[in-house]
N, C-alpha and C positions, 0 to 999 in steps of 0.2 A: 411496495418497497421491499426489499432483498438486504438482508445484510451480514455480513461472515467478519470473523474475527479470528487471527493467525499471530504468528508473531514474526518478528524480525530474527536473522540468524543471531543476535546477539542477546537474547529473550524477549525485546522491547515489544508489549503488546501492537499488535494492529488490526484497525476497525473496517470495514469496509463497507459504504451502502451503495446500492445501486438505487437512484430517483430517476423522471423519466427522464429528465433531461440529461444529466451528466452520472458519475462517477462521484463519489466522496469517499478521502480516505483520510485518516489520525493516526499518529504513531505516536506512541508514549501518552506523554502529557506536551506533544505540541500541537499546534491550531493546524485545522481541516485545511484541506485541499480539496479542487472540484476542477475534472476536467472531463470532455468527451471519453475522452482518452485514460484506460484505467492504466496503464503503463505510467503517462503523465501524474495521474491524482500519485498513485506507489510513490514516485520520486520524490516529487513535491511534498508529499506528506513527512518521505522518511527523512530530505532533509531540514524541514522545520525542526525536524527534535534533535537538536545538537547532541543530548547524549549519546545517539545513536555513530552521528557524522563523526563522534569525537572516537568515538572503539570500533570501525569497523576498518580496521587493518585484514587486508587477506582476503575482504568476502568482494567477491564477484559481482555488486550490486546487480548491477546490466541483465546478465545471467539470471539471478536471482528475481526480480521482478517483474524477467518475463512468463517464468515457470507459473511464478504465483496468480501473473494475468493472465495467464493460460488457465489456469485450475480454475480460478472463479468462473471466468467466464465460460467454461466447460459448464459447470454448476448452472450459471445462470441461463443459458438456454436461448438467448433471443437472437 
């Protein structure tokens, strides 16, 4: 198991594991996310943490959490 940890453009930690099966991702202090799809767990994760959903005026999420799927999965290799 693989795991990186980054944050959101507005500080909000985020955790990310690669299992075999899926993707799991956490932002802040809200509850995991798990999909094939690390694009999908990114979403789902960032917005369980309403802090997040509540202060990102301006940020490009879309944009943003492809770059980031991009980087891990560069990292991750398979």
């Amino acid at each position: 198991m693989d795991e990186w940890s980054s944050y959101t453009p507005e500080g909000r930690r985020l955790l990310v594991r690669r299992e075999p099966e899926a993707w799991v991702a956490q932002c802040g202090d809200g509850e995991e996310a798990r999909s094939e799809s690390l694009d999908v767990a990114l979403i789902e994760a960032i917005h369980s943490d309403h802090d997040v959903v509540g202060h990102a005026a301006g940020v490009n999420y879309g944009r943003w959490t492809r770059e980031t799927a991009d980087s891990i999965e560069r990292t991750d290799g398979r």
